[in-house]
N, CA and C atoms as an extended XYZ file, in Angstrom:
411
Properties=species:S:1:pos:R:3:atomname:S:1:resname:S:1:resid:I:1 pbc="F F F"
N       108.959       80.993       98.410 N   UNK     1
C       109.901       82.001       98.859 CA  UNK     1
C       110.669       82.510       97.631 C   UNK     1
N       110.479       83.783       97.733 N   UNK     2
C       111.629       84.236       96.212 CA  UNK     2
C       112.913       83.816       96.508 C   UNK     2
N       113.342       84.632       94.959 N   UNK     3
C       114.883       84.412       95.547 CA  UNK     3
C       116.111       85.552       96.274 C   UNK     3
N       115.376       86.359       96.335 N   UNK     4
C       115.954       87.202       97.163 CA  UNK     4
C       115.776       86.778       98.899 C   UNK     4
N       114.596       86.195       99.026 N   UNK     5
C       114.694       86.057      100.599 CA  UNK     5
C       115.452       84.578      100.691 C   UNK     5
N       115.559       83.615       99.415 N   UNK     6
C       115.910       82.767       99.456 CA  UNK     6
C       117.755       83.238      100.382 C   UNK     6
N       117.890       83.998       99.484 N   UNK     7
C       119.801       84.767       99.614 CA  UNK     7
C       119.638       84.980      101.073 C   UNK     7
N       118.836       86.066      101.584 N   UNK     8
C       118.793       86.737      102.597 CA  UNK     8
C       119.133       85.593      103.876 C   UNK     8
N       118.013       84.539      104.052 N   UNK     9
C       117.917       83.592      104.917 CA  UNK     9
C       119.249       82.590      104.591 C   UNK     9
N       120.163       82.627      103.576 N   UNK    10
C       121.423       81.540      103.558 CA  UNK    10
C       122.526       82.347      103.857 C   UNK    10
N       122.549       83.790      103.622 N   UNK    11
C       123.214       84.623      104.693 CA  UNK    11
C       123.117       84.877      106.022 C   UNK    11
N       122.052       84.697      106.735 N   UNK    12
C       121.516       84.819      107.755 CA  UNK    12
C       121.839       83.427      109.054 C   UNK    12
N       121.813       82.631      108.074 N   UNK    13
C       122.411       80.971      108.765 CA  UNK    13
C       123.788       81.294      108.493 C   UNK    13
N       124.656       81.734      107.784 N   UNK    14
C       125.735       81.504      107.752 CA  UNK    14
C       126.434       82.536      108.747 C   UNK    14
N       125.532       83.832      109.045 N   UNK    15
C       126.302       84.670      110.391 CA  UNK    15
C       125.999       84.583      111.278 C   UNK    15
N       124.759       83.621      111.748 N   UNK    16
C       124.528       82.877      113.186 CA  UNK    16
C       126.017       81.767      113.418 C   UNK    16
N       125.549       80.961      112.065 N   UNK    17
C       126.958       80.094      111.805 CA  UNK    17
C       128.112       80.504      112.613 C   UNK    17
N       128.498       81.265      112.100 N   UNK    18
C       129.733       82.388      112.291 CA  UNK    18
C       130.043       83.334      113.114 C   UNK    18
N       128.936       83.077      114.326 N   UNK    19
C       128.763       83.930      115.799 CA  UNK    19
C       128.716       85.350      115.503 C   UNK    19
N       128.604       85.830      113.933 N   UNK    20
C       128.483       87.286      113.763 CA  UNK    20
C       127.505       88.237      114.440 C   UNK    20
N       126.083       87.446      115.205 N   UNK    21
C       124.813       87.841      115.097 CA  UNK    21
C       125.215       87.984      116.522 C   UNK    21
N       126.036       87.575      117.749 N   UNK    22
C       125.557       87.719      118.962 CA  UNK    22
C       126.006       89.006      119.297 C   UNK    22
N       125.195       89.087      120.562 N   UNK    23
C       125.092       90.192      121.529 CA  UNK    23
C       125.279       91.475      120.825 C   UNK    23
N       124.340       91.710      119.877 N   UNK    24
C       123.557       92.705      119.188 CA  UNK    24
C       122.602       93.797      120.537 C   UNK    24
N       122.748       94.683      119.994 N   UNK    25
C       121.878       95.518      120.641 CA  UNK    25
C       120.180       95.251      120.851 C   UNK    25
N       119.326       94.979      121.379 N   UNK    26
C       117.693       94.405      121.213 CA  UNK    26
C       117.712       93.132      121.079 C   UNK    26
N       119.146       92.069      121.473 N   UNK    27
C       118.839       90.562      120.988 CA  UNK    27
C       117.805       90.261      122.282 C   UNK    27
N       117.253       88.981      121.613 N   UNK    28
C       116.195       88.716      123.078 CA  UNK    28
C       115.430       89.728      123.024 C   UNK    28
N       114.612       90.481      122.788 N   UNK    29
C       113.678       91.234      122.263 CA  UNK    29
C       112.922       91.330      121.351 C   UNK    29
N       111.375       91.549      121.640 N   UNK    30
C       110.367       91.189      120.311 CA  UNK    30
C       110.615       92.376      118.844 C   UNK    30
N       110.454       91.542      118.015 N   UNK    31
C       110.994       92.404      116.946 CA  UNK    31
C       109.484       93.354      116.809 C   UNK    31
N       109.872       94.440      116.044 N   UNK    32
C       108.554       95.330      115.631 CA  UNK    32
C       108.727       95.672      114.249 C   UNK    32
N       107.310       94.760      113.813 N   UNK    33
C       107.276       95.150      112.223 CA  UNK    33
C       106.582       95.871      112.199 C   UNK    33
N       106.782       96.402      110.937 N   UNK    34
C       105.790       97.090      109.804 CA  UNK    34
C       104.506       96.391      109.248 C   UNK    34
N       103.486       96.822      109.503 N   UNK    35
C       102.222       96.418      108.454 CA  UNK    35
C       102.341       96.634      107.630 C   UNK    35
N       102.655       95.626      106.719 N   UNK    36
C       102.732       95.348      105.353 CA  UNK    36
C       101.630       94.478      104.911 C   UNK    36
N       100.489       94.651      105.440 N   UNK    37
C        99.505       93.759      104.591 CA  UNK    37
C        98.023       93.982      103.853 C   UNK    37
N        98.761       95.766      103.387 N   UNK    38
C        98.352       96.234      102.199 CA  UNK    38
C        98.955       96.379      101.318 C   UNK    38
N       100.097       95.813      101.387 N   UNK    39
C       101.223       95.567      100.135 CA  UNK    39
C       101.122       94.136       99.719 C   UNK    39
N       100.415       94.207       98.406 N   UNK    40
C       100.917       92.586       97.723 CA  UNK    40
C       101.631       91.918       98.229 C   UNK    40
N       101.203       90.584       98.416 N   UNK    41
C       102.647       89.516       98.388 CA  UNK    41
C       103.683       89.738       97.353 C   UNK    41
N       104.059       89.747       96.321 N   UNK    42
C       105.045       89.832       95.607 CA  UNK    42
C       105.352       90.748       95.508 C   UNK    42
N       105.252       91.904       96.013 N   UNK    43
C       105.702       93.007       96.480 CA  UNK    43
C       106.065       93.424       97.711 C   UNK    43
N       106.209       92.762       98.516 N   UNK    44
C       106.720       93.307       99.973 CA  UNK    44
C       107.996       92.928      100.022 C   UNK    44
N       108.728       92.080       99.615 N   UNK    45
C       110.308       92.052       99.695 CA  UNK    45
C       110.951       93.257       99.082 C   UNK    45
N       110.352       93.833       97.761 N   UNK    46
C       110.752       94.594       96.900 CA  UNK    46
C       110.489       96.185       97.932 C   UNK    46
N       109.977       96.303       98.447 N   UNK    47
C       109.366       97.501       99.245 CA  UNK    47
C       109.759       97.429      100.750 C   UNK    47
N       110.359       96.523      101.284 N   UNK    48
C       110.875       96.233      102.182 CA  UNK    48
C       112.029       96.593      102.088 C   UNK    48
N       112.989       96.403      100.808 N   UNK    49
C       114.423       97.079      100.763 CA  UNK    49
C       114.082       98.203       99.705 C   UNK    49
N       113.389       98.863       99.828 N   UNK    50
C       113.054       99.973       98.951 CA  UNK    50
C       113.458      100.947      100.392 C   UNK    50
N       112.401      100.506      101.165 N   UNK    51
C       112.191      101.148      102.120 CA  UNK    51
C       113.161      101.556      103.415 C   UNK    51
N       114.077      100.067      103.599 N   UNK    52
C       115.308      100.526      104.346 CA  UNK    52
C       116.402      101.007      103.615 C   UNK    52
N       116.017      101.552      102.273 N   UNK    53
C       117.000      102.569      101.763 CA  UNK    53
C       116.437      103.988      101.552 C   UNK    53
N       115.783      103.930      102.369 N   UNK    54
C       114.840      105.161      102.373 CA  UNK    54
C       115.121      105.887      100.863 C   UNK    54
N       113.996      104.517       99.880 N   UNK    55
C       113.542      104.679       98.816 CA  UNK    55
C       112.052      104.781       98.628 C   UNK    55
N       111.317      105.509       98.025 N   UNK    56
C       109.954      105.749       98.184 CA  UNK    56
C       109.257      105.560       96.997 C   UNK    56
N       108.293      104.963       96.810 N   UNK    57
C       107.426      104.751       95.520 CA  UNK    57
C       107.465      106.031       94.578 C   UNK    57
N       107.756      106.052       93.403 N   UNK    58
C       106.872      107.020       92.658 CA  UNK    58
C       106.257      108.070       92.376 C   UNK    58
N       105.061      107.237       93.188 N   UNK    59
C       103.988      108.115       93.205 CA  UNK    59
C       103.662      108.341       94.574 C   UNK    59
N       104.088      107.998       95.161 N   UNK    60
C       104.554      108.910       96.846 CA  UNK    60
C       105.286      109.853       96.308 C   UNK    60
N       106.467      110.097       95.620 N   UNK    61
C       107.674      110.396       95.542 CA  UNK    61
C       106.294      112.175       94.496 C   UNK    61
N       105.807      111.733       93.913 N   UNK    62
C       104.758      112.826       92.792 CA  UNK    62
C       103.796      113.555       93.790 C   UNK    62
N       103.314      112.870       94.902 N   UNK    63
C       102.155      113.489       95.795 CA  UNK    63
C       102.710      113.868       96.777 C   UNK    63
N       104.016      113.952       97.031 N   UNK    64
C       104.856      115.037       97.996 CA  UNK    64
C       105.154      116.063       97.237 C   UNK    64
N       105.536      116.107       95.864 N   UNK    65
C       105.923      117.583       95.193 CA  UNK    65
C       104.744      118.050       95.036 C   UNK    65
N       103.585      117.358       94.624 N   UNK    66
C       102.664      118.146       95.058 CA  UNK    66
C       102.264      118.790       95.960 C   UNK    66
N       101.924      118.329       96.906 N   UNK    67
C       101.636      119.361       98.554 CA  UNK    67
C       102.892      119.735       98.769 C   UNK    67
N       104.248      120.077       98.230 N   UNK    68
C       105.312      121.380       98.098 CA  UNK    68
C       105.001      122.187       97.108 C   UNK    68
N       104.289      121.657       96.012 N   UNK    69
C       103.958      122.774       95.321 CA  UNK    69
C       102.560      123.570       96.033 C   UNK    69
N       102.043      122.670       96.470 N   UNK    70
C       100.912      123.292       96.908 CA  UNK    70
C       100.939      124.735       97.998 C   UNK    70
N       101.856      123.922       98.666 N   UNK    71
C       102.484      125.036       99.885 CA  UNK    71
C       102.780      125.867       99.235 C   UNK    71
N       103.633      126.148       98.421 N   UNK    72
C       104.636      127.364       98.040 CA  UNK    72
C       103.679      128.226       96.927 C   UNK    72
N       102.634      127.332       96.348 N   UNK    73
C       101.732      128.127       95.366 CA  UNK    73
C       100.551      129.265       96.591 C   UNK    73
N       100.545      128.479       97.781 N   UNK    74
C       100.211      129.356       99.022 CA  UNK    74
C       100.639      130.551       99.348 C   UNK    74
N       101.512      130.027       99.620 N   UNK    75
C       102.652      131.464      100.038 CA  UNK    75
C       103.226      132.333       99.291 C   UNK    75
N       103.205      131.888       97.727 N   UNK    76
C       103.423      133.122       96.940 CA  UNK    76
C       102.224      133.792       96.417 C   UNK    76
N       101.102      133.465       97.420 N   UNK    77
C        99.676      134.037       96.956 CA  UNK    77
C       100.038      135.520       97.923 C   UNK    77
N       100.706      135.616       99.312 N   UNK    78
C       100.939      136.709       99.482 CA  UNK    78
C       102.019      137.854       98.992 C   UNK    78
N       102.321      137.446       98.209 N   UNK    79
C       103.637      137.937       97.621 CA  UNK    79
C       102.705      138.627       96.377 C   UNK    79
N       102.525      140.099       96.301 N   UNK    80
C       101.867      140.686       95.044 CA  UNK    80
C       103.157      141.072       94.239 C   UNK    80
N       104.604      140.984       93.831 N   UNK    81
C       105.255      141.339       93.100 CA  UNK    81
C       105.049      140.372       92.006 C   UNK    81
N       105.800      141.341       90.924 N   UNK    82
C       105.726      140.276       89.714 CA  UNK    82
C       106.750      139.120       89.598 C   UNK    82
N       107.328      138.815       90.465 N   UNK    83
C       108.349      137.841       90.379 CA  UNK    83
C       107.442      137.067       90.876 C   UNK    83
N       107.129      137.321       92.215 N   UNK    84
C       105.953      136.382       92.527 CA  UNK    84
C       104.783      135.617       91.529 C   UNK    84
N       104.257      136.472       90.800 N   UNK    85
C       103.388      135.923       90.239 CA  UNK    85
C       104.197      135.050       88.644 C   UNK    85
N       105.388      135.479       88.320 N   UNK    86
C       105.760      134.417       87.301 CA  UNK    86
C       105.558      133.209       88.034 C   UNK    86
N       106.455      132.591       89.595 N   UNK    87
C       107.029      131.677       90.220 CA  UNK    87
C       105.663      131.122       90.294 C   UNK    87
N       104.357      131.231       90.783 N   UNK    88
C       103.665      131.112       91.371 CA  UNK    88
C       102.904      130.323       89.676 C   UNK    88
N       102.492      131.151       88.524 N   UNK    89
C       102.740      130.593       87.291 CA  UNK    89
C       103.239      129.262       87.596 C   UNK    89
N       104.483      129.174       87.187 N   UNK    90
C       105.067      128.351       86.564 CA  UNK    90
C       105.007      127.004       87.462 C   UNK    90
N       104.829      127.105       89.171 N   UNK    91
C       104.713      126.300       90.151 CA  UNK    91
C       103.303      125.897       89.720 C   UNK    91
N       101.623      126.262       89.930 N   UNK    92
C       101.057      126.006       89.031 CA  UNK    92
C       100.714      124.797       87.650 C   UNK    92
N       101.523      125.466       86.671 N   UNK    93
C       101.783      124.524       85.411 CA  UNK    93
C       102.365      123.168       85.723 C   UNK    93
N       103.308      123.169       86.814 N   UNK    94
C       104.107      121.925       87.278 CA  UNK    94
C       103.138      121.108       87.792 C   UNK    94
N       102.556      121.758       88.964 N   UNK    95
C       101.302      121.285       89.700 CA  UNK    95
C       100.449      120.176       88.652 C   UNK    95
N       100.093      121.142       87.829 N   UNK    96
C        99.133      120.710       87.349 CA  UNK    96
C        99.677      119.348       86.155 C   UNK    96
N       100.625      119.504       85.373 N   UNK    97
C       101.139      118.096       85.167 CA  UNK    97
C       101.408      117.099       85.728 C   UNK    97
N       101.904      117.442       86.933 N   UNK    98
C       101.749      116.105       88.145 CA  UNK    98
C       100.749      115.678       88.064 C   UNK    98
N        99.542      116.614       88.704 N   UNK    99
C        98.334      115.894       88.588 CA  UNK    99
C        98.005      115.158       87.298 C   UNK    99
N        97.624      115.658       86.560 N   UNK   100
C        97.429      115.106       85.169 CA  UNK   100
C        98.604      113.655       85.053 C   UNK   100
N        99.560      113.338       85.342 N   UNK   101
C       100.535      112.449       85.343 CA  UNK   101
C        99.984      111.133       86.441 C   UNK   101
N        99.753      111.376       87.768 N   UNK   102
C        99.190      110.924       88.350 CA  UNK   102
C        97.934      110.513       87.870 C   UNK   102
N        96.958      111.100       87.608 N   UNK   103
C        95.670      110.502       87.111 CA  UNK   103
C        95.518      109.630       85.828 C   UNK   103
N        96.537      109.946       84.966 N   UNK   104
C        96.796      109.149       83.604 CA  UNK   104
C        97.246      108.230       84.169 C   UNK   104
N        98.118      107.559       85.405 N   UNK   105
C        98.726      106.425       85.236 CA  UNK   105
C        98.188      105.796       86.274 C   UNK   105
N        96.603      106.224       86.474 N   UNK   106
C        95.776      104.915       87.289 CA  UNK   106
C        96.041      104.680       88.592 C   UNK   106
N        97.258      105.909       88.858 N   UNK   107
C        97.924      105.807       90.336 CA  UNK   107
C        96.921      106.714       90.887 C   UNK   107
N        95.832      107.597       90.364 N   UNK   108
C        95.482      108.992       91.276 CA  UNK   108
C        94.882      109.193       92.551 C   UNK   108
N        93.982      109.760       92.944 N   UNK   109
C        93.554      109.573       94.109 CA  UNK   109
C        92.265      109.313       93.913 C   UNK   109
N        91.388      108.911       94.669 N   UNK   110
C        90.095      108.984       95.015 CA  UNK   110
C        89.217      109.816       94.638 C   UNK   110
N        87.570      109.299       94.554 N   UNK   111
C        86.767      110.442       94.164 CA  UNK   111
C        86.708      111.877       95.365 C   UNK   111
N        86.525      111.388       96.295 N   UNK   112
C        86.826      112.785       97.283 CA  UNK   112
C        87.938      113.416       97.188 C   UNK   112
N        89.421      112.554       96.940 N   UNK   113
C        90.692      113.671       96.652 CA  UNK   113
C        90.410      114.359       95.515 C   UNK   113
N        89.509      113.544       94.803 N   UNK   114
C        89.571      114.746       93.251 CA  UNK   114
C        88.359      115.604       93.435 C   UNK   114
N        87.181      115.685       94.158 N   UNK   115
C        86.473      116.553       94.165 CA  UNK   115
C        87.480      117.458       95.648 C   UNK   115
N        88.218      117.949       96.130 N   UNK   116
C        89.040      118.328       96.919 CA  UNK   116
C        89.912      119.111       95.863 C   UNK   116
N        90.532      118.408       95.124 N   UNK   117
C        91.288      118.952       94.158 CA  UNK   117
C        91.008      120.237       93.071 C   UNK   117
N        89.398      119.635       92.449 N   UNK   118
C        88.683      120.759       92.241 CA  UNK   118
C        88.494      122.078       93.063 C   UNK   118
N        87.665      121.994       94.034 N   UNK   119
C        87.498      123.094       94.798 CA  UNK   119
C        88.776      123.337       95.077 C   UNK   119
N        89.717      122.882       95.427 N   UNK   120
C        90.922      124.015       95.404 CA  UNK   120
C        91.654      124.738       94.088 C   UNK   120
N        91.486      123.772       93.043 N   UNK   121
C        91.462      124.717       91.779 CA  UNK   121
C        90.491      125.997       91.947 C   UNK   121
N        89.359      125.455       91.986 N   UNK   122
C        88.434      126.745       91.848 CA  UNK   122
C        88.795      128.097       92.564 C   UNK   122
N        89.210      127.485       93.820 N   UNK   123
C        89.760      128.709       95.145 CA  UNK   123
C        90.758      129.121       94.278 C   UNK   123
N        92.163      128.776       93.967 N   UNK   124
C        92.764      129.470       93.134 CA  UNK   124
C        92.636      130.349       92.459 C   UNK   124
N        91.815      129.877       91.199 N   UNK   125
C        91.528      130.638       90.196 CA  UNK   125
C        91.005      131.988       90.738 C   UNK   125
N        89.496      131.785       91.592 N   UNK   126
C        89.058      132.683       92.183 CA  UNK   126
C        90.076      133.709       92.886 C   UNK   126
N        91.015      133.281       93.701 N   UNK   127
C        91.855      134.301       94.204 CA  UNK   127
C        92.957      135.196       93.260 C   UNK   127
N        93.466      134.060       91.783 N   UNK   128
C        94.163      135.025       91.062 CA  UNK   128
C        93.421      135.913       90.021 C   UNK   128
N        92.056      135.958       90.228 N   UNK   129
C        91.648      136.688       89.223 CA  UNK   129
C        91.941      138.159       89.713 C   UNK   129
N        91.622      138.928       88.766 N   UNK   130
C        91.484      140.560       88.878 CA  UNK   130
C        90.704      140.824       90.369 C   UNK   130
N        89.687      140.582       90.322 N   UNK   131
C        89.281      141.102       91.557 CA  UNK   131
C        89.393      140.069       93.027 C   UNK   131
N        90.224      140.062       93.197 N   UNK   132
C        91.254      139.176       94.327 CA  UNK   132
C        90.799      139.421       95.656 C   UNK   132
N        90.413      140.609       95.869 N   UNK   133
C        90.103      140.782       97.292 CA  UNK   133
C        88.704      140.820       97.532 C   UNK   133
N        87.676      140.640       96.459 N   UNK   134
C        86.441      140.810       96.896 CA  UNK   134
C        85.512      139.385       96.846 C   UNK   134
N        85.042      140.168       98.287 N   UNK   135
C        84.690      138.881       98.704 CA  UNK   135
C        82.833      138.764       97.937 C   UNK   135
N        82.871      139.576       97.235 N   UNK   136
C        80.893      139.425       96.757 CA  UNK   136
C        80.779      138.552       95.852 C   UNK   136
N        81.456      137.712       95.300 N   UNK   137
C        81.548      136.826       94.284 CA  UNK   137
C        81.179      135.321       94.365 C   UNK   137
């Protein structure tokens, strides 16, 4: 047992101890966990209070700005002004260091997320080129 759950459980006796714990809301009721048993052992305490501080890994935290960048690199595909197309730029460049960030640090995704990843590069490109609306290509 680490020593954090070591703490947890000598606090835990001491507010049963201390009648702090009764007539709680759900007492006498089966508790409902979380599957946690694709999380390391020596990692699930650590991710357990990560998590009821609605704290998020990383690289969760990198593959959500991605699919926001992704979205918004969407939606400024209908937007033909030039403001649009700086934002859409520069969202892009971000994009694409994430990725690159993600894949350098062994965190990335899968061979199907990255052949996914491709073809949506490709769709991109294809749609910001010069001839944008034609479909004979």
């Amino acid at each position: 047992m680490s020593l954090i759950d070591q703490i947890a459980e000598r606090r835990l006796e001491e507010a049963v101890e201390q009648g702090e714990l009764q007539d709680l809301p759900g007492a006498g009721q089966p508790l409902v966990l979380d599957d946690d048993s694709m999380v390391p052992e020596h990692l699930r305490t650590a991710y357990r209070v990560l998590k009821n501080a609605n704290c998020i890994p990383p690289e969760l935290a990198e593959r959500q700005e991605i699919r926001s960048l992704e979205d918004l690199i969407d939606a400024l595909y209908t937007d033909a002004s030039d403001q649009a197309a700086e934002q859409r730029s520069q969202a892009e460049r971000r994009l694409s260091l994430l990725r690159a960030r993600l894949e350098s640090s062994g965190r990335g995704d899968d061979a199907l997320c990255v052949a996914e990843q491709r073809y949506r590069e490709r769709l991109l490109h294809r749609f910001s080129g010069p001839d944008r609306g034609d479909d004979s290509g």
